[in-house]
SERO-4910 file (N, C-alpha, C, O; in steps of 0.05 Angstrom, whole numbers):
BEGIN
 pado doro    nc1    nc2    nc3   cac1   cac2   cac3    cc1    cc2    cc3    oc1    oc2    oc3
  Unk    A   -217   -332     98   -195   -316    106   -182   -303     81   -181   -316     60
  Unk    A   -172   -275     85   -161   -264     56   -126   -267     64   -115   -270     86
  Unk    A   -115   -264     40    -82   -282     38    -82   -243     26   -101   -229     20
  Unk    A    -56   -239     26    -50   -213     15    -18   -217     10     -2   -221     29
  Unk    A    -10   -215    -19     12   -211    -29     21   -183    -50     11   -173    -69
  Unk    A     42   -177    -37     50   -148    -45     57   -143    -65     52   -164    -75
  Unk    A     67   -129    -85     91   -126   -113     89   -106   -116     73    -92   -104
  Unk    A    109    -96   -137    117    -77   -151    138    -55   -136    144    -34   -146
  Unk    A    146    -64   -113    166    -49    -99    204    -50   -120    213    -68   -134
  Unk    A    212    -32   -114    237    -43   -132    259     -3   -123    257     12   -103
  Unk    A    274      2   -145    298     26   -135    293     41   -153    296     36   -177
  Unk    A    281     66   -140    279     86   -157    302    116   -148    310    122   -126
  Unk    A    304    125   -163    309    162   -160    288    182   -152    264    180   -157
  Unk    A    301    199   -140    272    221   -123    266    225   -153    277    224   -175
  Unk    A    238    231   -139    224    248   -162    203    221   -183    180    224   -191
  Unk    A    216    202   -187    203    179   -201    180    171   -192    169    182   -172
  Unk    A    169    148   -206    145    134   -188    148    111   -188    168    100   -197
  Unk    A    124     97   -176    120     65   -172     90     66   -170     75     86   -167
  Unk    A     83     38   -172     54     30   -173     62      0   -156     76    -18   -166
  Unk    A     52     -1   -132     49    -17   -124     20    -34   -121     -1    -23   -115
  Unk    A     22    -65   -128      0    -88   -122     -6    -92    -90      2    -85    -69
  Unk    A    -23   -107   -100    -37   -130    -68    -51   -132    -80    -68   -114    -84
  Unk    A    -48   -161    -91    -68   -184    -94    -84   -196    -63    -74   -195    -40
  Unk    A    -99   -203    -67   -123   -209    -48   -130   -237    -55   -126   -243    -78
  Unk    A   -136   -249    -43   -149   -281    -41   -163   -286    -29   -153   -287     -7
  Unk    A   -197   -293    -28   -216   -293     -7   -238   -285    -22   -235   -275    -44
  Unk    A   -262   -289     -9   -292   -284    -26   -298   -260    -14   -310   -242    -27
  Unk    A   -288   -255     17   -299   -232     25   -290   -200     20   -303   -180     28
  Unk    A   -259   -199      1   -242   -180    -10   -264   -153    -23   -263   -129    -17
  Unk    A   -286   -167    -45   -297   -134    -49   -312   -125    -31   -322   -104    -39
  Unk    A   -320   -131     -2   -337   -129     19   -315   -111     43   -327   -100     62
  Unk    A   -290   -109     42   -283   -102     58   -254    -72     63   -230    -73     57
  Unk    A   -264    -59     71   -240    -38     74   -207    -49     70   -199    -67     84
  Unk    A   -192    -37     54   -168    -41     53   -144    -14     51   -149      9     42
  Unk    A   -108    -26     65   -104      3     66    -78     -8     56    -72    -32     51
  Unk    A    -57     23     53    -37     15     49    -20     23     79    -30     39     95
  Unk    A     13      9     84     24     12    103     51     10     93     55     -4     73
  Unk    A     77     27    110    106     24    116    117     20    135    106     31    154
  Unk    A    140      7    141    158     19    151    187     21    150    202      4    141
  Unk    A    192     38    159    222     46    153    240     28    170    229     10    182
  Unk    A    267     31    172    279     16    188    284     28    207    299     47    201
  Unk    A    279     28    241    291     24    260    253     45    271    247     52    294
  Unk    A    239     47    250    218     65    261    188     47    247    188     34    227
  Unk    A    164     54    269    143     33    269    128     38    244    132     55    227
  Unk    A    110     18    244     85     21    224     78     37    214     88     55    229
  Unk    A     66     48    198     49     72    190     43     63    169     53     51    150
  Unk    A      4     80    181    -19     82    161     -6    102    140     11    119    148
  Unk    A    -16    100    105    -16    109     91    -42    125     78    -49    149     77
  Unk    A    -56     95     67    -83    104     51   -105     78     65    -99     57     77
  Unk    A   -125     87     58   -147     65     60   -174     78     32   -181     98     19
  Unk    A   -181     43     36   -199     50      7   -218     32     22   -210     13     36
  Unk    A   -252     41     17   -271     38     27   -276     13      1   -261     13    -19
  Unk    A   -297     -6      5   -309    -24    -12   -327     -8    -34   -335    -18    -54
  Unk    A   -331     20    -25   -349     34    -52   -327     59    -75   -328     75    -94
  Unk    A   -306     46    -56   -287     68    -80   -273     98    -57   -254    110    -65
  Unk    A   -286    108    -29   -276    123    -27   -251    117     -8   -244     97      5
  Unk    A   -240    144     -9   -208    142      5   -197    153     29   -216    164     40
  Unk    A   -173    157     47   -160    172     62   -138    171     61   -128    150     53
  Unk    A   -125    187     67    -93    194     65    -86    202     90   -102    208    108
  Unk    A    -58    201     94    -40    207    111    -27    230    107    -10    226     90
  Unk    A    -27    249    114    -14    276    111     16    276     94     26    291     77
  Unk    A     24    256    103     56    254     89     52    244     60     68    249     42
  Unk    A     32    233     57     29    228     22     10    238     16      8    231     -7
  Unk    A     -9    252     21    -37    266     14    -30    284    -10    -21    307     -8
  Unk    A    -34    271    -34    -23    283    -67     -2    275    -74     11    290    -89
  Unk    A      5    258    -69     35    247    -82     21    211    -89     21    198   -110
  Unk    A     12    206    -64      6    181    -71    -32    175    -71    -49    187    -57
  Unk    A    -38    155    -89    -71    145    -90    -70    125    -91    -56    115   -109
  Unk    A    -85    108    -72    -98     86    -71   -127     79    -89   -147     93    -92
  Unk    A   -121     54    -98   -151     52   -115   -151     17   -115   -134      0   -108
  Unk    A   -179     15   -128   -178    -17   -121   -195    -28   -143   -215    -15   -147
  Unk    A   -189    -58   -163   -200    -64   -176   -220    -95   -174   -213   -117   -181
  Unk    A   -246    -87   -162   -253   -112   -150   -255   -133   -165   -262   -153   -154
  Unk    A   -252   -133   -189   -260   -158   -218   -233   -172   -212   -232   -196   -219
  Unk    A   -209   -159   -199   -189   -175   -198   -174   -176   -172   -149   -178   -169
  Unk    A   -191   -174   -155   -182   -169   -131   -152   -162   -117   -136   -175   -103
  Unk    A   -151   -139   -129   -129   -121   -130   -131    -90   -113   -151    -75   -111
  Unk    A   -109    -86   -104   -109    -65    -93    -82    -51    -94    -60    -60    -86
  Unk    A    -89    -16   -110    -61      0   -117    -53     23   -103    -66     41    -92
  Unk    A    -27     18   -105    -13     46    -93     -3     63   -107     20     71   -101
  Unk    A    -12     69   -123      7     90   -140     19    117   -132      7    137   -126
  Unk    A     48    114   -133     68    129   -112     80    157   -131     92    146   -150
  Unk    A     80    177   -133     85    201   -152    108    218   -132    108    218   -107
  Unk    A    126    230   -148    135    247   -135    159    230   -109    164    242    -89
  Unk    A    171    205   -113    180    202    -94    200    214    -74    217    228    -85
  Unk    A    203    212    -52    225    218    -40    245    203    -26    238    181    -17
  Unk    A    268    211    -23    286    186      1    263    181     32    251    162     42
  Unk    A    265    194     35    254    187     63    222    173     55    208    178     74
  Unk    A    209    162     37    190    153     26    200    126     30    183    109     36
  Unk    A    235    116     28    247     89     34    237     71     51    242     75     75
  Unk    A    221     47     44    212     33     75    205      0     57    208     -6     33
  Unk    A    197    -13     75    181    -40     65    153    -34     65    143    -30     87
  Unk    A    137    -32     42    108    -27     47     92    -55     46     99    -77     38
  Unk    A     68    -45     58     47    -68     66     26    -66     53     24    -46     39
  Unk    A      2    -88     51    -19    -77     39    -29    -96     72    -14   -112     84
  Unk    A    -58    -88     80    -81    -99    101   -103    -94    101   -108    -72     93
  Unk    A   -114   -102    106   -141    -90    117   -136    -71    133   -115    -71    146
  Unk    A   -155    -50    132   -167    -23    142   -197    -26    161   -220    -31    153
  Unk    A   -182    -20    192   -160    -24    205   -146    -53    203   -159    -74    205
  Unk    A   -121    -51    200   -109    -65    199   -112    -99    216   -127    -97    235
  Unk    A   -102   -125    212   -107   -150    234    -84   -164    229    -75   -171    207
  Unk    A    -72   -168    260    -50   -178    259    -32   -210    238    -10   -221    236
  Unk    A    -65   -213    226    -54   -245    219    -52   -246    195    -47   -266    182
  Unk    A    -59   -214    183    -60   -211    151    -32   -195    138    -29   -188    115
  Unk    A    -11   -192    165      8   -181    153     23   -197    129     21   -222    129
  Unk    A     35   -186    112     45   -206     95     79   -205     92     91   -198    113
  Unk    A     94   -210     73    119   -198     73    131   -173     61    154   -164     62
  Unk    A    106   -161     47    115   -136     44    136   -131     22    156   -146     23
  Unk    A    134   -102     -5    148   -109    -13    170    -81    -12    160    -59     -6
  Unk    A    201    -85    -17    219    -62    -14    211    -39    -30    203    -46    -52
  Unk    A    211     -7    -24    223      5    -37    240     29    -30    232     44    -12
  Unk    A    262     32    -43    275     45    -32    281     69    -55    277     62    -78
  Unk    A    290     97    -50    284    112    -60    317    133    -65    315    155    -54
  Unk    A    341    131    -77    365    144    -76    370    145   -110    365    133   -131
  Unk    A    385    169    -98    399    169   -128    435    161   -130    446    162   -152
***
């Protein structure tokens, strides 16, 4: 079973960035699709990015060039690197498997985005 813990969430100003983690725990981690996820408060889930086990990607229209996902299997790691932020970018993000399984959600870490 893979364990997934989040980081690097924290308060920025529009326009700044972040690089968000997910660490991975499990043998089966470089074998398997992984994505990133938010949500905002009072509004549901949402897909971001997904990264294939050979490196390729997808985006979500709302971050498609602002943000890239990438993944380093030697350390079973997986990044969000967030460019260009905005307020409404504000949410708790997730890391999961792609498609997502309900037992791998984790706690997710804040970020929120004001000046």
């Amino acid at each position: 079973q893979v364990q997934l813990v989040e980081s690097g969430g924290g308060l920025v100003q529009p326009g700044e960035s972040l690089r968000l983690s997910c660490a991975a725990s499990g043998s089966i981690y470089t074998r398997i699709a992984m994505g990133w996820y938010r949500q905002a408060p009072g509004k549901q889930r949402d897909f971001l990015a997904h990264i294939f086990s050979d490196g390729s990607t997808n985006y979500a229209d709302s971050v498609k060039g602002r943000f890239t996902i990438s993944r380093d299997n030697a350390k079973n790691t997986v990044y969000l690197q967030m460019n260009s932020l905005k307020p409404e970018d504000t949410a708790v993000y997730y890391c999961n498997l792609w498609p997502p399984r309900d037992n791998y959600w984790g706690q997710g870490t804040q970020v929120t985005i004001s000046s």
